[in-house]
FIKOLKOL-674413 format. One record per residue (C-alpha): residue in three letters; x, y, z. Coordinates in steps of 0.25 Angstrom, whole numbers. Each point is the difference from the previous one (the first is absolute). Layout:
N
<node r="ALA" X="X" Y="Y" Z="Z"/>
...
This chain:
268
<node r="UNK" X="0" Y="0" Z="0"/>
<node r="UNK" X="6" Y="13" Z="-4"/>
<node r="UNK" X="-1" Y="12" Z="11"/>
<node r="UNK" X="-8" Y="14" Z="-1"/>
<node r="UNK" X="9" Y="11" Z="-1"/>
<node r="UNK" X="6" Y="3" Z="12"/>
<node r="UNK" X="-2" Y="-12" Z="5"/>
<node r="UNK" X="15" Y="-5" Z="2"/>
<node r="UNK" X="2" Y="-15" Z="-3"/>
<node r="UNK" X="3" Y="-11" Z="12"/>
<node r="UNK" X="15" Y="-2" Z="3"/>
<node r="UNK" X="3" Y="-15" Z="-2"/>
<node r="UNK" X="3" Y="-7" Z="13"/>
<node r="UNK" X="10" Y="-11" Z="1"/>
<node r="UNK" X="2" Y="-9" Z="12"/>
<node r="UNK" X="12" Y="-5" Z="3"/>
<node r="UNK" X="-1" Y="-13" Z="11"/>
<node r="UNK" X="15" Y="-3" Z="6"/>
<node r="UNK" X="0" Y="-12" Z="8"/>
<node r="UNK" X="12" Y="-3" Z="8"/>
<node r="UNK" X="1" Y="-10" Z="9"/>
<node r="UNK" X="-3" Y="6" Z="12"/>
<node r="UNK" X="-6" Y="13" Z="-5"/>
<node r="UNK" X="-9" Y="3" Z="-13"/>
<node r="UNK" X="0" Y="16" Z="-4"/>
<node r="UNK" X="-13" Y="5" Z="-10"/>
<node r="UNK" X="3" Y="10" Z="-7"/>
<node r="UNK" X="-8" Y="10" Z="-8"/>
<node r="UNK" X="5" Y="6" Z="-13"/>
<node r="UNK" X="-6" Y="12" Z="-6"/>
<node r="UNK" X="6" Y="15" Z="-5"/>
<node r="UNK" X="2" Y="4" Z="13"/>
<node r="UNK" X="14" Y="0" Z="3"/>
<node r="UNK" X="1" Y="-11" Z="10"/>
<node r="UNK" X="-8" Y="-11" Z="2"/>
<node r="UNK" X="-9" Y="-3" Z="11"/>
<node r="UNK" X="3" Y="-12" Z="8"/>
<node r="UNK" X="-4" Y="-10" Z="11"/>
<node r="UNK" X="5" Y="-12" Z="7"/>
<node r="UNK" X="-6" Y="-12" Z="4"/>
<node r="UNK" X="7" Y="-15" Z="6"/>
<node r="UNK" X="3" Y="-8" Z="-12"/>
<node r="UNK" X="-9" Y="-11" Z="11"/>
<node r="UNK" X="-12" Y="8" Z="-6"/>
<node r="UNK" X="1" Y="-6" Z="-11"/>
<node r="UNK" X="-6" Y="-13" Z="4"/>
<node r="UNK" X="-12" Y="8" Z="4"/>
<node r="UNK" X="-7" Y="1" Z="-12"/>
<node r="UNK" X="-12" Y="11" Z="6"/>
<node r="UNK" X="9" Y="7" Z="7"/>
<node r="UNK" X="9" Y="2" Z="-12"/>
<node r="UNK" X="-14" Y="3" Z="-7"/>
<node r="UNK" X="-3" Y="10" Z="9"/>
<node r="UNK" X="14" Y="7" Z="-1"/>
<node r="UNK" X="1" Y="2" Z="-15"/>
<node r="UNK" X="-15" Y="4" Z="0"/>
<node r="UNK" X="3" Y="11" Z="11"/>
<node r="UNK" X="12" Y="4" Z="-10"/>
<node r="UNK" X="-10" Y="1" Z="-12"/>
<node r="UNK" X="-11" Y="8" Z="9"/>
<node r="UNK" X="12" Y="11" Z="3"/>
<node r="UNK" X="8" Y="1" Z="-14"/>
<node r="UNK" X="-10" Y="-7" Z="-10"/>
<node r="UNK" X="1" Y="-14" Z="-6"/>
<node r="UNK" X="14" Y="-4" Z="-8"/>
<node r="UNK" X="1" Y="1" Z="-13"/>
<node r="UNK" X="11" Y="-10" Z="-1"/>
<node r="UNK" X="6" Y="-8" Z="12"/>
<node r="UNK" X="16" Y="-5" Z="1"/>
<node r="UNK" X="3" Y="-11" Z="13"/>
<node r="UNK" X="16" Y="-1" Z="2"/>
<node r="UNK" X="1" Y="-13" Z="9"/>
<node r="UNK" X="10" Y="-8" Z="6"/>
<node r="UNK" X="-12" Y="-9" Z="6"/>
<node r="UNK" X="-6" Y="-7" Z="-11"/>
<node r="UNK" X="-12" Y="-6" Z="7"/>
<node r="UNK" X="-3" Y="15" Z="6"/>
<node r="UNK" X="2" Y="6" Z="-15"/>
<node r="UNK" X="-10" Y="-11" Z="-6"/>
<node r="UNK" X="-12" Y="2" Z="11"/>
<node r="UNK" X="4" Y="17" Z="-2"/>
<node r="UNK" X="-1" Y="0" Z="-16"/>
<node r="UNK" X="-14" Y="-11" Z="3"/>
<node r="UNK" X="-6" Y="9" Z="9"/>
<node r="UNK" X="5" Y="12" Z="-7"/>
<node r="UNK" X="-5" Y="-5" Z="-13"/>
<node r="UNK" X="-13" Y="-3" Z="5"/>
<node r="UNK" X="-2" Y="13" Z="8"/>
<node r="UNK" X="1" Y="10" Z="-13"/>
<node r="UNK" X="2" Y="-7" Z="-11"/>
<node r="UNK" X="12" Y="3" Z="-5"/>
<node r="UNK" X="12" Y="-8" Z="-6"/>
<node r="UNK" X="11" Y="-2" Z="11"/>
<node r="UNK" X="15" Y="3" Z="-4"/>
<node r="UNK" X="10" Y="-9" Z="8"/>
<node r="UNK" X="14" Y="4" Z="-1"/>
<node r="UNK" X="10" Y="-10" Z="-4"/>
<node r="UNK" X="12" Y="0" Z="-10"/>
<node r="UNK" X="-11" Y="-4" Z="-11"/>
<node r="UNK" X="-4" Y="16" Z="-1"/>
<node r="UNK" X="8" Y="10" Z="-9"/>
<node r="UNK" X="9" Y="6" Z="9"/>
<node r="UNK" X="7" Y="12" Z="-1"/>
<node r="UNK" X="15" Y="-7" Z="3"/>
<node r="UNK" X="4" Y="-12" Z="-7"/>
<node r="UNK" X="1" Y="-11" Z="10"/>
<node r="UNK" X="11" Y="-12" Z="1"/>
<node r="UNK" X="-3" Y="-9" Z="9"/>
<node r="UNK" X="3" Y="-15" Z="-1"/>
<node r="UNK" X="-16" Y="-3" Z="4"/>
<node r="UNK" X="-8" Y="11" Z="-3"/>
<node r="UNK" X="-14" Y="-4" Z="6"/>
<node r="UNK" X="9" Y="-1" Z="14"/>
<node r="UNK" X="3" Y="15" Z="-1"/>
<node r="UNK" X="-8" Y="6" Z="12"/>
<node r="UNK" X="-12" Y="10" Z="-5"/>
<node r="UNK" X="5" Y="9" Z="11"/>
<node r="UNK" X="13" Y="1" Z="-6"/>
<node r="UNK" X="-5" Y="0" Z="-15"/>
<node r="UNK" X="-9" Y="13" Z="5"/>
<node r="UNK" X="12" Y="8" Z="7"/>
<node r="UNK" X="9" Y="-4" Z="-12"/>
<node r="UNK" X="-10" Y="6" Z="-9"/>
<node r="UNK" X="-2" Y="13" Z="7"/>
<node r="UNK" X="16" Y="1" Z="3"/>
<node r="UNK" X="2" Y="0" Z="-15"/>
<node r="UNK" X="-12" Y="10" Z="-1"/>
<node r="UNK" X="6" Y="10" Z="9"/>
<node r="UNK" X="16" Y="-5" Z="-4"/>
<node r="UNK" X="-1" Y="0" Z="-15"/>
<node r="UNK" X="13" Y="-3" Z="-6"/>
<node r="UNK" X="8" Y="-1" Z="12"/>
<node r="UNK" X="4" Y="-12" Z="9"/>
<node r="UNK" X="-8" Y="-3" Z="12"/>
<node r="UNK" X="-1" Y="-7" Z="14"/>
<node r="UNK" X="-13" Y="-1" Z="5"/>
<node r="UNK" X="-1" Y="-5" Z="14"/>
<node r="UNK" X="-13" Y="-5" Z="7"/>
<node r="UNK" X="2" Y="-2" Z="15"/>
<node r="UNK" X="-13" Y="-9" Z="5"/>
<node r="UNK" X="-3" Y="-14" Z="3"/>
<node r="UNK" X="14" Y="-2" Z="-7"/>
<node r="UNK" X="10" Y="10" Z="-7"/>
<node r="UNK" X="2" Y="-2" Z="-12"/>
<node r="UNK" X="9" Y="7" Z="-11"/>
<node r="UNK" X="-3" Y="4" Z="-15"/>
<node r="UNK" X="11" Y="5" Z="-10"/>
<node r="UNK" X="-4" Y="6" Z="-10"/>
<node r="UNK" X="10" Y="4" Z="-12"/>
<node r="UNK" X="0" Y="13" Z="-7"/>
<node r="UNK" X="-5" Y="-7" Z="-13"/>
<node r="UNK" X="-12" Y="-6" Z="9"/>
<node r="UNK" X="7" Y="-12" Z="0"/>
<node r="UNK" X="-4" Y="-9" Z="12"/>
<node r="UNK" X="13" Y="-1" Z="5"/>
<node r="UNK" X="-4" Y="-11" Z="14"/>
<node r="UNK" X="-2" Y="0" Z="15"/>
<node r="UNK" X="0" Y="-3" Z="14"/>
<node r="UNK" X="-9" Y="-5" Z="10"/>
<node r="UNK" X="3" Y="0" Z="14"/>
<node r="UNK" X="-10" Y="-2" Z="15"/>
<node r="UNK" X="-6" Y="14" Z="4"/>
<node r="UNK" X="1" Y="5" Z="14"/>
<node r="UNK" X="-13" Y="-5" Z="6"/>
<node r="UNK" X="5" Y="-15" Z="-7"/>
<node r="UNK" X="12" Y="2" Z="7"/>
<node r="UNK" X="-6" Y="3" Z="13"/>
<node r="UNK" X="-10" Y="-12" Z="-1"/>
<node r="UNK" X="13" Y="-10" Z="-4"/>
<node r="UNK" X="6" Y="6" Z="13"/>
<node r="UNK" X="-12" Y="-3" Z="9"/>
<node r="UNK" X="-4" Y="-12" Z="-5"/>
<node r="UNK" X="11" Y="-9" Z="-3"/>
<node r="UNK" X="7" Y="5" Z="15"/>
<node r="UNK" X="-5" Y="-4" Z="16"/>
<node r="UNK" X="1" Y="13" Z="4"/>
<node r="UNK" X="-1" Y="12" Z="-9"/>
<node r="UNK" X="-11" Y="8" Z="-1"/>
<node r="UNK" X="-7" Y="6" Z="-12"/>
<node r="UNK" X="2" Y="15" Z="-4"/>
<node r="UNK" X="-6" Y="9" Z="-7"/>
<node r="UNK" X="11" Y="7" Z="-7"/>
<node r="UNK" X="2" Y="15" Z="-2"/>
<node r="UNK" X="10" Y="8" Z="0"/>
<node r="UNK" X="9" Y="0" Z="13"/>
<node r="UNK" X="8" Y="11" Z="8"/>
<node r="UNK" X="12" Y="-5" Z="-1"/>
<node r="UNK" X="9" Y="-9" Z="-6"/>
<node r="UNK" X="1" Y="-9" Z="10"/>
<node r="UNK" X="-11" Y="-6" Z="10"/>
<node r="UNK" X="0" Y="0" Z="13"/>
<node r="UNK" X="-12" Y="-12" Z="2"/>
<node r="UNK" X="-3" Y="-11" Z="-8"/>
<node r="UNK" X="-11" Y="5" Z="-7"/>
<node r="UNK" X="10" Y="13" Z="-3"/>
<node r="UNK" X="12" Y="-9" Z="-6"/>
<node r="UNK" X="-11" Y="-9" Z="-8"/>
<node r="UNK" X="-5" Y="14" Z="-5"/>
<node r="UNK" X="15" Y="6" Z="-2"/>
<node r="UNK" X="3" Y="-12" Z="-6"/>
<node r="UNK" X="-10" Y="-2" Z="-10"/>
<node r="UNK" X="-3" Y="16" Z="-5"/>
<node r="UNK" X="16" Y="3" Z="-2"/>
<node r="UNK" X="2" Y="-14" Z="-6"/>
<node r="UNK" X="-11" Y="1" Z="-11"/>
<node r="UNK" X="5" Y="16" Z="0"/>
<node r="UNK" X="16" Y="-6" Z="-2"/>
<node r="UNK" X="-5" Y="-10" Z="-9"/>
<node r="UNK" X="-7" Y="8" Z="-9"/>
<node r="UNK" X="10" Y="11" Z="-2"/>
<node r="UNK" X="11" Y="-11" Z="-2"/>
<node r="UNK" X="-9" Y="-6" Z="-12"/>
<node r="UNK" X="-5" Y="14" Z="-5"/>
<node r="UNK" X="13" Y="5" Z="-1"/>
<node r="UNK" X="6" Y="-15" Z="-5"/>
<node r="UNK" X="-9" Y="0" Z="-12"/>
<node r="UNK" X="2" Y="15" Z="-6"/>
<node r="UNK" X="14" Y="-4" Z="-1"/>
<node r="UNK" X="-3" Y="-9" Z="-7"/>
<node r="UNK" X="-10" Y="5" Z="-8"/>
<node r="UNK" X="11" Y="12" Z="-3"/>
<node r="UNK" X="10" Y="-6" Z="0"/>
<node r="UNK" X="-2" Y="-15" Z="-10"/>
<node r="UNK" X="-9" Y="7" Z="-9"/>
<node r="UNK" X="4" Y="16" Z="2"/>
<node r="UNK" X="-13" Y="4" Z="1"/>
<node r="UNK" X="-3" Y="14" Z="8"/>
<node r="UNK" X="-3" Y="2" Z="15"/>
<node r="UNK" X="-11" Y="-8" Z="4"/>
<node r="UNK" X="-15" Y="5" Z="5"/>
<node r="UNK" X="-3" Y="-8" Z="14"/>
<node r="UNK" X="-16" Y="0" Z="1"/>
<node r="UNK" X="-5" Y="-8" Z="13"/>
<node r="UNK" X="-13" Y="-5" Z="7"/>
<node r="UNK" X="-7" Y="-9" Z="8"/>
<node r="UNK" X="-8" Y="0" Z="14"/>
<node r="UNK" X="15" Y="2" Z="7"/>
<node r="UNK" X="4" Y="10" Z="-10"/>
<node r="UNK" X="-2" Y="13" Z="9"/>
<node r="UNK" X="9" Y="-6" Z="11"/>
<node r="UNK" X="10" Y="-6" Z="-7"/>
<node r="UNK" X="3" Y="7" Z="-12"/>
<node r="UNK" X="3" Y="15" Z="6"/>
<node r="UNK" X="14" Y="-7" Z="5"/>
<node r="UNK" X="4" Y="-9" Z="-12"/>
<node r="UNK" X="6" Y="13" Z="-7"/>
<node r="UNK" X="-1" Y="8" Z="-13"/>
<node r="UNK" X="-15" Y="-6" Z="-6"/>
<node r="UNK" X="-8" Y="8" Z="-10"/>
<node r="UNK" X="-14" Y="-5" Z="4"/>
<node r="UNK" X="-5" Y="-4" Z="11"/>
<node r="UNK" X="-15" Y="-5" Z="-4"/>
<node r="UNK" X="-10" Y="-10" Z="9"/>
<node r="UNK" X="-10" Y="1" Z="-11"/>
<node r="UNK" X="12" Y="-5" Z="-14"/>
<node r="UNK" X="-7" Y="-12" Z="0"/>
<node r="UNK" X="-14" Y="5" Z="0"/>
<node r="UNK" X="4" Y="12" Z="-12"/>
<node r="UNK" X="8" Y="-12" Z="-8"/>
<node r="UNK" X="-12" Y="-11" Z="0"/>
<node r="UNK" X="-9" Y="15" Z="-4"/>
<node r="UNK" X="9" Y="1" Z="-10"/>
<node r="UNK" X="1" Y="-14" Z="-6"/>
<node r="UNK" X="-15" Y="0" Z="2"/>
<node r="UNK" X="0" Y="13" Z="-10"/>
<node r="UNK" X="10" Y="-6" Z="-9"/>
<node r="UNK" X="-7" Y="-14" Z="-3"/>
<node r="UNK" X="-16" Y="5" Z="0"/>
């Protein structure tokens, strides 16, 4: 139906639905300049009319999507999301996975393994990096590193436990350490157990993380001469981890949310 004079036209709205495995993010993507975004347990999931009533409190406030992207590294939870999703607006569901145009060429010695978070963040690293080498970092469940070369060459990665994993190793496979939440200490040093499994764990994923950063863009500069590397990082632990790994160029919880918006754009 065309409108009446005056009469702007509807802005498409696109849902993006990133289930983690602890946590899954739902996004709204409109022209506004930054999406709107909730949180619910990734448990959820197995609710069917509670999910129900999530997405249709999203379609109330910012209208019913127009096109729907799930980034998933829970395969059971993406199926019932693109089922229930499917069923609740009628549209098509976009999963992300290595079969999508992407906008980096991807080498990869078993493509479908590729994780959709890490296609997604790849994809907007390339977008916001174009022709320069990148390391993208998500710090979450696990880290993980992205290289990215200036040609848009997948370059490879690295996985490694997050700092909540490593807490939970600590506790459950010793008598007597406890479980800590980890933030950012005082000091360098604890004074308590629960201080020196902090200290422990935050300046060895801080140590660590530098140390592999800084290992990789010698390498990148130095084997293939490319120019200085773009560092772009995210993920839930991001805001305490990332301000003390050094020089980055974007610090970003939503990458993964704006490259599966983007990938969504790119394959409609």
């Amino acid at each position: 139906m065309q409108s009446s004079r005056g009469e702007q036209a509807a802005v498409p709205v696109r849902l993006v639905v990133d289930i983690g495995n602890t946590t899954t993010t739902l996004a709204i993507f409109t022209d506004a300049p930054e999406p709107s975004v909730a949180s619910v347990p990734s448990a959820l999931f197995a609710d069917s009319s509670a999910m129900r009533e999530v997405f249709g409190n999203m379609a109330r406030k910012h209208g019913e999507p127009q096109a729907v992207a799930i980034c998933s590294v829970v395969p059971s939870a993406a199926a019932a999301g693109s089922a229930l999703i499917e069923s609740l607006f009628s549209v098509p569901v976009l999963t992300i996975c290595s079969r999508l145009r992407l906008p980096f060429q991807l080498e990869y010695a078993a493509p479908h393994t590729f994780g959709a978070d890490r296609l997604a963040l790849c994809a907007w690293s390339r977008h916001l990096f174009e022709g320069k080498p990148v390391i993208a970092v998500d710090i979450g469940t696990a880290i993980t590193f992205d290289v990215l070369e200036s040609s848009g060459v997948y370059r490879g990665g690295l996985i490694m436990p997050g700092i909540d994993m490593m807490a939970g190793a600590l506790h459950s496979r010793t008598a007597q350490l406890p479980q800590v939440r980890i933030d950012r200490p005082e000091s360098l040093l604890g004074r308590s157990t629960d201080e020196c499994i902090k200290s422990g764990i935050f300046w060895g994923a801080v140590r660590q993380i530098s140390g592999l950063i800084e290992a990789i863009a010698g390498e990148l500069m130095g084997n293939s001469g490319d120019s200085p590397v773009e560092v772009i990082v995210t993920g839930g632990n991001s805001r305490i981890i990332a301000p003390k790994i050094g020089p980055v160029s974007v610090i970003d919880e939503l990458a993964v949310l704006r490259g599966s918006d983007l990938l969504l754009r790119m394959n409609s």
